[in-house]
Backbone as XML, in Angstrom:
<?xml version="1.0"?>
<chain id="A" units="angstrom">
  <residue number="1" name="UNK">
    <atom name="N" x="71.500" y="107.529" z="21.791"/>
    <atom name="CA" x="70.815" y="108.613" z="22.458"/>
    <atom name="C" x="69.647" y="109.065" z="21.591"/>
  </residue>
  <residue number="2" name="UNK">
    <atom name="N" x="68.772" y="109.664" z="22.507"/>
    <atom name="CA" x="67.358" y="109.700" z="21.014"/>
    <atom name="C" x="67.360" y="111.487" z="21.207"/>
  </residue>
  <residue number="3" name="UNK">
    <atom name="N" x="66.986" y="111.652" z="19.847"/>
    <atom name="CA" x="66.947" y="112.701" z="19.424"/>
    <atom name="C" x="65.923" y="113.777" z="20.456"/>
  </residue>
  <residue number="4" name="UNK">
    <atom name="N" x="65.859" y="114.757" z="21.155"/>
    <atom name="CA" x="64.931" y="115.772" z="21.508"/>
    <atom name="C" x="63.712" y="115.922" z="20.681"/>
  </residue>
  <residue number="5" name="UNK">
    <atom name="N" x="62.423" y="115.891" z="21.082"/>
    <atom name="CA" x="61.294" y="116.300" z="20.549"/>
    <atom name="C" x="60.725" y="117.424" z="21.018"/>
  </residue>
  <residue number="6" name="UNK">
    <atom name="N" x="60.198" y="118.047" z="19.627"/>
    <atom name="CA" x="59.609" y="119.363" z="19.995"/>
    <atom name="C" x="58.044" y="119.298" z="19.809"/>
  </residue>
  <residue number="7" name="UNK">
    <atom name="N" x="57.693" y="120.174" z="20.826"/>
    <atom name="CA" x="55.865" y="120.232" z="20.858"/>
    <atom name="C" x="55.365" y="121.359" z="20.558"/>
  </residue>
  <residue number="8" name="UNK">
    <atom name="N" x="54.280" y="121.608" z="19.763"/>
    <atom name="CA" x="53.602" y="122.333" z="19.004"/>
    <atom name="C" x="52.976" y="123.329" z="19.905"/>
  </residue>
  <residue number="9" name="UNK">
    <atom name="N" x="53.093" y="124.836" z="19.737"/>
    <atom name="CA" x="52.237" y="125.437" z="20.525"/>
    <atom name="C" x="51.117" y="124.861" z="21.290"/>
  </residue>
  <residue number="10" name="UNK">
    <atom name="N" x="50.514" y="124.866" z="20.110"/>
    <atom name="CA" x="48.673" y="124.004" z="20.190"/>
    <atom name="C" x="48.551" y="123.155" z="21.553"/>
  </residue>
  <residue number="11" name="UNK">
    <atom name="N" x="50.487" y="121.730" z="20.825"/>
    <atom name="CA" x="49.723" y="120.992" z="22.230"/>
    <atom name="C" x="50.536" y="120.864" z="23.701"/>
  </residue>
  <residue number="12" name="UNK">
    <atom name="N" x="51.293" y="122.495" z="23.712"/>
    <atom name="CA" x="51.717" y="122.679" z="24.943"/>
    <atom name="C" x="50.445" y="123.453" z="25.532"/>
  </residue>
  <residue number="13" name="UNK">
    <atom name="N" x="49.429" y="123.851" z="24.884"/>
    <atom name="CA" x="48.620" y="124.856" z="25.392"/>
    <atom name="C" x="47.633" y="123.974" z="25.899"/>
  </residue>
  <residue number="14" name="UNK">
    <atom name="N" x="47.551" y="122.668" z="25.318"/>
    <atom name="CA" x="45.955" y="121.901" z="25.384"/>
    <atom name="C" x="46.683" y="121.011" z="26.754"/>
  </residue>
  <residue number="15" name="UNK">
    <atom name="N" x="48.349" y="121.035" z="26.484"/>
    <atom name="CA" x="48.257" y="120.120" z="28.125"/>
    <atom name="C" x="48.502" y="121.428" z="29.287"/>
  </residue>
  <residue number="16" name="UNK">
    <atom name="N" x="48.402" y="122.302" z="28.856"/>
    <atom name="CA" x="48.652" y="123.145" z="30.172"/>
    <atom name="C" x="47.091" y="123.691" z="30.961"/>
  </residue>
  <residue number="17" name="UNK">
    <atom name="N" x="46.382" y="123.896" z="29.660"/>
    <atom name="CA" x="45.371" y="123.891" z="30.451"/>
    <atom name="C" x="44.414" y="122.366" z="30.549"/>
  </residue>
  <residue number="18" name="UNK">
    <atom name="N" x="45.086" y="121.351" z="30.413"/>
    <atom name="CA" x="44.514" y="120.177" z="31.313"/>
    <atom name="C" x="44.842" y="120.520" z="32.454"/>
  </residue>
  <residue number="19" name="UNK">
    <atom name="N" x="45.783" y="120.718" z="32.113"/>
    <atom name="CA" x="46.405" y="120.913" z="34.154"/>
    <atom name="C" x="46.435" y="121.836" z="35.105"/>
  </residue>
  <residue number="20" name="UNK">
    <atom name="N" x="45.456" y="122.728" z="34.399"/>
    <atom name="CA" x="44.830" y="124.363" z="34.856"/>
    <atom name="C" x="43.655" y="123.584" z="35.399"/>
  </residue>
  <residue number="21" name="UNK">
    <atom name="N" x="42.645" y="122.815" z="34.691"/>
    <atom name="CA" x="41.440" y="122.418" z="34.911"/>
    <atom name="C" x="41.526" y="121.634" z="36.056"/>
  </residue>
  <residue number="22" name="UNK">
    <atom name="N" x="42.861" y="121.192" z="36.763"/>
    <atom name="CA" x="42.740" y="120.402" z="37.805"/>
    <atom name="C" x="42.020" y="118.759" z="37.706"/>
  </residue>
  <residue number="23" name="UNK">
    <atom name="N" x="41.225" y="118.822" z="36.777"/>
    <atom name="CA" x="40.542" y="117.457" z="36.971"/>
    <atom name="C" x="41.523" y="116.082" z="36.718"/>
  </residue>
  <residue number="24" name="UNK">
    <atom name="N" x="42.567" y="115.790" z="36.358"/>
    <atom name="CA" x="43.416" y="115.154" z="36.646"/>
    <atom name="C" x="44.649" y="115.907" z="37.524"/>
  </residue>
  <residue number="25" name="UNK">
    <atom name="N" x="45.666" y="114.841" z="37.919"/>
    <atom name="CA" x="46.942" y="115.152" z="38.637"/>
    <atom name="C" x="47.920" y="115.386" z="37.371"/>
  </residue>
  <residue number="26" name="UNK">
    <atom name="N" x="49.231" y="116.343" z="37.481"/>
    <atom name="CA" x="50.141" y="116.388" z="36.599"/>
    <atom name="C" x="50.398" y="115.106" z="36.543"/>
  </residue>
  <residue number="27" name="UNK">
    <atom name="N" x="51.120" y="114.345" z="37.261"/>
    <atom name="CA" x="51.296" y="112.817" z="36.751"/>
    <atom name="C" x="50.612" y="111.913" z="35.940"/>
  </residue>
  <residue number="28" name="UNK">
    <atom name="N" x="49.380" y="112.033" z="36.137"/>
    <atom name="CA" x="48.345" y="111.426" z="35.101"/>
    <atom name="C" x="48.652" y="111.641" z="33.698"/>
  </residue>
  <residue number="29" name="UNK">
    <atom name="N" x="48.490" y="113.493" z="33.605"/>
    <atom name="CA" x="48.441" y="113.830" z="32.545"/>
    <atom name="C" x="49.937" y="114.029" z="31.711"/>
  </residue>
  <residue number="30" name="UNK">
    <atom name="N" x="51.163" y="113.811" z="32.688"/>
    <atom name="CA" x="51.994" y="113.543" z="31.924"/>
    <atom name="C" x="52.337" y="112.156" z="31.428"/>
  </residue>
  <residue number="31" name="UNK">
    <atom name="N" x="51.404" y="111.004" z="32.136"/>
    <atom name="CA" x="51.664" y="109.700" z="31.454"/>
    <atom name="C" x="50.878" y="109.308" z="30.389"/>
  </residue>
  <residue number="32" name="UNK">
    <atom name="N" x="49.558" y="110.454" z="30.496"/>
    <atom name="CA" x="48.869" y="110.214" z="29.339"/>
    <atom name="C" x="49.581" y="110.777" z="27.776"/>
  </residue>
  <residue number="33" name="UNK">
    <atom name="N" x="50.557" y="111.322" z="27.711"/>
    <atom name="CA" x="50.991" y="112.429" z="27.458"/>
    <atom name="C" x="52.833" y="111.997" z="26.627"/>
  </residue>
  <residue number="34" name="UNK">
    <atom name="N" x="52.994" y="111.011" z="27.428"/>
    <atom name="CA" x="54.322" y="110.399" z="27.615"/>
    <atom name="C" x="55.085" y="111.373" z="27.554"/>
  </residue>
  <residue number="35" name="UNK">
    <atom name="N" x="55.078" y="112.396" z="28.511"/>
    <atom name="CA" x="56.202" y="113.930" z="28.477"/>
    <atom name="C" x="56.340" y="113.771" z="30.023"/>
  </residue>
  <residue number="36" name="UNK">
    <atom name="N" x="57.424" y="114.064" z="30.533"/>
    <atom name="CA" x="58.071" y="114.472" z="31.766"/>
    <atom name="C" x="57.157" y="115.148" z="32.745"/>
  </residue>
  <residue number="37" name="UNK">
    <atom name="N" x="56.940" y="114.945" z="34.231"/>
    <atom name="CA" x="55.677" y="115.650" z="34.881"/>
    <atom name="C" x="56.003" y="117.606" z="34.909"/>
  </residue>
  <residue number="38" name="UNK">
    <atom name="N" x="57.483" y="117.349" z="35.437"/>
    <atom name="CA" x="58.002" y="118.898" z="35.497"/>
    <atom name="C" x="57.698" y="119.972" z="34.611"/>
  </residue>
  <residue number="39" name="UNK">
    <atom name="N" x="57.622" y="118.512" z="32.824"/>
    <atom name="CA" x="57.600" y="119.658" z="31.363"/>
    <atom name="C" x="56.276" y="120.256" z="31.709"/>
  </residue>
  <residue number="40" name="UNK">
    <atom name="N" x="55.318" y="119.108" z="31.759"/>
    <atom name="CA" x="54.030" y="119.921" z="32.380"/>
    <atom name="C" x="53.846" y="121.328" z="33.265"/>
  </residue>
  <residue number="41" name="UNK">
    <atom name="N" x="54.183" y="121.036" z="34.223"/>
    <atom name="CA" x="54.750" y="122.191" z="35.595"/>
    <atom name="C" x="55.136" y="123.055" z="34.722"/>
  </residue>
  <residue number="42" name="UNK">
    <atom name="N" x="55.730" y="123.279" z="34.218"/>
    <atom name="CA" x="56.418" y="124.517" z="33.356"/>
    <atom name="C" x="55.633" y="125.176" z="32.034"/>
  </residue>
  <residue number="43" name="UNK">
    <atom name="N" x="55.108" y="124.130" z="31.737"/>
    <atom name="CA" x="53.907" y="124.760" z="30.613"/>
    <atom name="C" x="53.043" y="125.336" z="31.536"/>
  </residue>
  <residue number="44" name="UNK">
    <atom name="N" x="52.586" y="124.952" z="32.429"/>
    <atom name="CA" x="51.374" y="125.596" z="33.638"/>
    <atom name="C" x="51.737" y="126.841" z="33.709"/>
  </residue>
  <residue number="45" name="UNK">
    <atom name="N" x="52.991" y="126.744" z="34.209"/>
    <atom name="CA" x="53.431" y="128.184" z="34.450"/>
    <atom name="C" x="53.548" y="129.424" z="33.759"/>
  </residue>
  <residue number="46" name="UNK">
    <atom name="N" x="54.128" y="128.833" z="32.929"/>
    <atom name="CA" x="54.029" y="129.769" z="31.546"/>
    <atom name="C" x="52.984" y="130.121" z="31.056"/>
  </residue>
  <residue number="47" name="UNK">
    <atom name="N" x="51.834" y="129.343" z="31.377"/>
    <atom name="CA" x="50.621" y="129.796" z="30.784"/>
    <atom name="C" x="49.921" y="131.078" z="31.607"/>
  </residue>
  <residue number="48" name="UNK">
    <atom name="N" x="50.165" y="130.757" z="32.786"/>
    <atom name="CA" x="49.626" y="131.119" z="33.684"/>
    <atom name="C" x="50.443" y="132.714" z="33.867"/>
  </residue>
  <residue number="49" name="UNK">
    <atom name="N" x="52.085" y="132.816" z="33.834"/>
    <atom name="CA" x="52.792" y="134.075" z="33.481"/>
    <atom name="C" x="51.859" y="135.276" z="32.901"/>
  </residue>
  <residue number="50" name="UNK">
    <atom name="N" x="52.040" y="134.455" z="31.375"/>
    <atom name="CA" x="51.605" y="135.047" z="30.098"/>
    <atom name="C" x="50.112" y="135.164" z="29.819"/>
  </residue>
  <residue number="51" name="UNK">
    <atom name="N" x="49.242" y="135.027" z="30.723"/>
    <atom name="CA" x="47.830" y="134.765" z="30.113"/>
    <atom name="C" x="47.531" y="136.456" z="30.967"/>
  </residue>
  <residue number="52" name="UNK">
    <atom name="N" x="47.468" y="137.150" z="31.472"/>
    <atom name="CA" x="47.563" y="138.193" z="31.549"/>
    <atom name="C" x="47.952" y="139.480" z="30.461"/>
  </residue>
  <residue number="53" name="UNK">
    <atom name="N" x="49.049" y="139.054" z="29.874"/>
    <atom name="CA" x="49.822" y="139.746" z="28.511"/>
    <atom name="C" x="48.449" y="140.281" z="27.324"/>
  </residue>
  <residue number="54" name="UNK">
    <atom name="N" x="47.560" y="138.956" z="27.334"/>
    <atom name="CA" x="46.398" y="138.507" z="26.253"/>
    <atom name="C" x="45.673" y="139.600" z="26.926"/>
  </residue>
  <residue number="55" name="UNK">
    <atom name="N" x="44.940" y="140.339" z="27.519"/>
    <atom name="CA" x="44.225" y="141.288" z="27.758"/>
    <atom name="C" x="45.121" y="142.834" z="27.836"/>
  </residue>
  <residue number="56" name="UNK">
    <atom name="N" x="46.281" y="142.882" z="27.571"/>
    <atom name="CA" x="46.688" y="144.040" z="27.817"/>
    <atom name="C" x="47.557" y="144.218" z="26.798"/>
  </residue>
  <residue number="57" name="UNK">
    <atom name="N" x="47.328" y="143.353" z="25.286"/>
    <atom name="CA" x="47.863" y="143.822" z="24.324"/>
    <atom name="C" x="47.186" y="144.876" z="23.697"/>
  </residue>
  <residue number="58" name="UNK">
    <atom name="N" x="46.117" y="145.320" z="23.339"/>
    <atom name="CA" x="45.264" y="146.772" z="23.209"/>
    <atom name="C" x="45.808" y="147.564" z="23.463"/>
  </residue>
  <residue number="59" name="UNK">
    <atom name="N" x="45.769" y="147.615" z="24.890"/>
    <atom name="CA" x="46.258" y="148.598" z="25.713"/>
    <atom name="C" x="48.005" y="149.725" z="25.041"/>
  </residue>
  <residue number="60" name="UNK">
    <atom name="N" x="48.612" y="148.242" z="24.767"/>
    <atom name="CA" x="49.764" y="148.806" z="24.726"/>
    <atom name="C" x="49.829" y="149.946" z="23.238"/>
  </residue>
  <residue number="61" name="UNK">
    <atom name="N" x="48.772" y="148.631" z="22.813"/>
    <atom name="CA" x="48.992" y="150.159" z="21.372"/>
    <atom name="C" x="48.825" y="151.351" z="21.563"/>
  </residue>
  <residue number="62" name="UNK">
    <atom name="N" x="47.617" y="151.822" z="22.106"/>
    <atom name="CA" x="47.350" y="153.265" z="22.415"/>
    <atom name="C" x="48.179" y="153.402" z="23.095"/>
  </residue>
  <residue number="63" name="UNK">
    <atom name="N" x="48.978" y="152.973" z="24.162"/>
    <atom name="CA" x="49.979" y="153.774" z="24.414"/>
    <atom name="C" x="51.106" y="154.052" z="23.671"/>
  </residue>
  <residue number="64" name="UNK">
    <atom name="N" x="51.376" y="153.148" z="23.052"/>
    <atom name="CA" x="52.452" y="154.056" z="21.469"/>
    <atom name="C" x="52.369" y="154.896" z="20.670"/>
  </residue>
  <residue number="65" name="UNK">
    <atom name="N" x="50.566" y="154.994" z="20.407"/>
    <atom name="CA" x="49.850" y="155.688" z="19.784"/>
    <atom name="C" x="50.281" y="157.406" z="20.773"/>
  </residue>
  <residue number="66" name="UNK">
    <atom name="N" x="50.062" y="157.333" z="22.053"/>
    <atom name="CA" x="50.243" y="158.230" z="22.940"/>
    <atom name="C" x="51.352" y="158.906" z="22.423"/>
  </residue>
  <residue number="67" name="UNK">
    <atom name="N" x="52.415" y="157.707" z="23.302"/>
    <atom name="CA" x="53.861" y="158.172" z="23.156"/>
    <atom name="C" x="54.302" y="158.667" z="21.798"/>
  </residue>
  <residue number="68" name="UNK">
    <atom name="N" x="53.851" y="158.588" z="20.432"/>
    <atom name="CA" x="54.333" y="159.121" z="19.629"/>
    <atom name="C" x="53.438" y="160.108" z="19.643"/>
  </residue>
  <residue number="69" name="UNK">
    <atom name="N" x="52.719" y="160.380" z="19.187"/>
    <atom name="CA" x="52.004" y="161.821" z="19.159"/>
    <atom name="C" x="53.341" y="162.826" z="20.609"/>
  </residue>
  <residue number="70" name="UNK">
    <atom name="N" x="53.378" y="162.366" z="21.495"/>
    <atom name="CA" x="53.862" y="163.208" z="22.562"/>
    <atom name="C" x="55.656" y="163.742" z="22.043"/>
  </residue>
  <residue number="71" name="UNK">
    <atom name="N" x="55.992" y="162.376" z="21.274"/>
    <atom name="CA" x="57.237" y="162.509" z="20.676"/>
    <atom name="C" x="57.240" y="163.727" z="19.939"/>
  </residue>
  <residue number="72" name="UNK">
    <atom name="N" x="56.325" y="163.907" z="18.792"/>
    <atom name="CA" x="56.146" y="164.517" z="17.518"/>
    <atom name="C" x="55.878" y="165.839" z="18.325"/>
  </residue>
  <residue number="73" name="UNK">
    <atom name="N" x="55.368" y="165.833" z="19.137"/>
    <atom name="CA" x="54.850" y="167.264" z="19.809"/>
    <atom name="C" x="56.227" y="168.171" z="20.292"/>
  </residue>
  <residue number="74" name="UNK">
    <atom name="N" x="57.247" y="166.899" z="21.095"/>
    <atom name="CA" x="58.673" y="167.536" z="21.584"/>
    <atom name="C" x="59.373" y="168.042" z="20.366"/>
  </residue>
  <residue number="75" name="UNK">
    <atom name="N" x="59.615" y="167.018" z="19.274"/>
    <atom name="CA" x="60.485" y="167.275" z="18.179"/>
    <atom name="C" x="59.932" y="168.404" z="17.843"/>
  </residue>
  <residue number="76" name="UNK">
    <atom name="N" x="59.157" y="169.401" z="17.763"/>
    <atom name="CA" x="58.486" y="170.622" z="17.137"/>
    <atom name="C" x="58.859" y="171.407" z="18.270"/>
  </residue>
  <residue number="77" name="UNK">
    <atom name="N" x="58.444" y="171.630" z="19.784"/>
    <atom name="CA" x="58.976" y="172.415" z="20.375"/>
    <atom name="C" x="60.952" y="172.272" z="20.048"/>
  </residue>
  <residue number="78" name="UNK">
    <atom name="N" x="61.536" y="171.286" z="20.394"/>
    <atom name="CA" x="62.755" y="170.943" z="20.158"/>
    <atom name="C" x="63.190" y="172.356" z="18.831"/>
  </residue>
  <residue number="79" name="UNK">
    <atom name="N" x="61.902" y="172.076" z="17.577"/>
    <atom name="CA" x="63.003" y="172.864" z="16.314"/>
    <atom name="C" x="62.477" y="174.291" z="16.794"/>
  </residue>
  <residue number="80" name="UNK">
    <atom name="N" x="61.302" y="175.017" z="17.150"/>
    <atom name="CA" x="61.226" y="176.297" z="17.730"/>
    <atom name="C" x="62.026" y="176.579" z="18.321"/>
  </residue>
  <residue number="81" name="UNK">
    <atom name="N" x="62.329" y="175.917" z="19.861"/>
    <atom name="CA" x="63.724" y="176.717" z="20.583"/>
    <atom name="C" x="65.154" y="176.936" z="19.685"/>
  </residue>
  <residue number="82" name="UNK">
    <atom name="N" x="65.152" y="176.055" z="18.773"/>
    <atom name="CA" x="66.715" y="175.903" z="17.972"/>
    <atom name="C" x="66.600" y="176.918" z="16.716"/>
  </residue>
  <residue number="83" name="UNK">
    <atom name="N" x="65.474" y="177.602" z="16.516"/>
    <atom name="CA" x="65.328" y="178.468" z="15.931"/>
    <atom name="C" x="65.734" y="179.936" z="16.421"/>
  </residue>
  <residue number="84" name="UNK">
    <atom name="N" x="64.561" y="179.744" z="18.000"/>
    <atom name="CA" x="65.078" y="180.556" z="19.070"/>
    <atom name="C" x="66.007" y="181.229" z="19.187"/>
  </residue>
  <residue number="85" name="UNK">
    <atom name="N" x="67.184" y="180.086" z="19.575"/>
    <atom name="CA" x="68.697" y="180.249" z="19.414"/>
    <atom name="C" x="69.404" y="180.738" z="18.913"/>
  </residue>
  <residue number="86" name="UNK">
    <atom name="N" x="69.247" y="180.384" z="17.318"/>
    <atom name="CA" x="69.792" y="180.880" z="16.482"/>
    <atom name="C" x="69.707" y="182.637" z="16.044"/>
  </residue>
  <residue number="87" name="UNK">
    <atom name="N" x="68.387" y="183.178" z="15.981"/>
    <atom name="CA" x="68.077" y="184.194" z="15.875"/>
    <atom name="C" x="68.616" y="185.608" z="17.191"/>
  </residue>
  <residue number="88" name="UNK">
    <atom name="N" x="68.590" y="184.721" z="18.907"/>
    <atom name="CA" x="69.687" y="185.058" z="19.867"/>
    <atom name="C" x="71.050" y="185.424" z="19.260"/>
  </residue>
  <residue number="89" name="UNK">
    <atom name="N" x="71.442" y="184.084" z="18.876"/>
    <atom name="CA" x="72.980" y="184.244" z="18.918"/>
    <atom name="C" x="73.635" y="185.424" z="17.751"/>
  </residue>
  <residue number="90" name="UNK">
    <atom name="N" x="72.467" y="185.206" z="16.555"/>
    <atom name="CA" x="72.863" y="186.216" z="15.368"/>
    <atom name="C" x="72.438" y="187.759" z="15.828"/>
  </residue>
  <residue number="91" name="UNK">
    <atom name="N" x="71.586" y="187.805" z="16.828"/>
    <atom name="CA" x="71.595" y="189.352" z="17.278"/>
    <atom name="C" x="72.365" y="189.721" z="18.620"/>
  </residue>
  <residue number="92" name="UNK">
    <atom name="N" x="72.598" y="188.690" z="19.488"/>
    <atom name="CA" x="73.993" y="189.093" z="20.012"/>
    <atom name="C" x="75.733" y="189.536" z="19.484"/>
  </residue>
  <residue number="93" name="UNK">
    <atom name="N" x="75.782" y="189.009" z="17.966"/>
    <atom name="CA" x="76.540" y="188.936" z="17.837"/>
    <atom name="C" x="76.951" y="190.614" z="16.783"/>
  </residue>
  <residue number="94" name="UNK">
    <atom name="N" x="75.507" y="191.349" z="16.403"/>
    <atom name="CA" x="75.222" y="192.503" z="15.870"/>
    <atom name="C" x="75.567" y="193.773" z="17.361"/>
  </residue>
  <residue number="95" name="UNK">
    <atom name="N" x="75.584" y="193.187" z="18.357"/>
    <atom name="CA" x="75.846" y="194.132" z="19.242"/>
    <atom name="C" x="77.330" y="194.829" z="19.517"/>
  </residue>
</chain>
């Protein structure tokens, strides 16, 4: 039985977008290729998933950037009210 081979980012990316470019058929380019037509099909896909992700990694930072600032803002109201509280409960308890 022969061992599984593994393919390099690089050249799952260089056959997926052969086969984005259309100018050959997956079959072609998987015989040029000597890899399975489907493995192809599936690199396509994947490329095609994930190539969206590549413009909206920016994005995501500022929104962490957001979300923590908004965090840090709760945790501070959070210790005021618990201060709040405390100062309640010790003058209810003077009554």
């Amino acid at each position: 039985m022969s061992k599984r081979r593994t393919h390099s980012p690089e050249f799952k990316a260089r056959v997926a977008m052969e086969a984005i470019s259309g100018r050959k058929t997956i079959q072609e380019i998987a015989a040029d290729h000597a890899i399975h037509p489907i493995q192809v099909s599936q690199w396509k896909r994947q490329l095609l998933d994930s190539a969206s992700e590549l413009f909206t990694r920016g994005k995501k930072s500022k929104d962490s950037s957001e979300s923590q600032a908004k965090e840090a803002e709760l945790f501070q109201q959070i210790g005021k009210l618990q201060m709040e509280l405390e100062w309640l409960k010790k003058k209810s308890q003077l009554l």
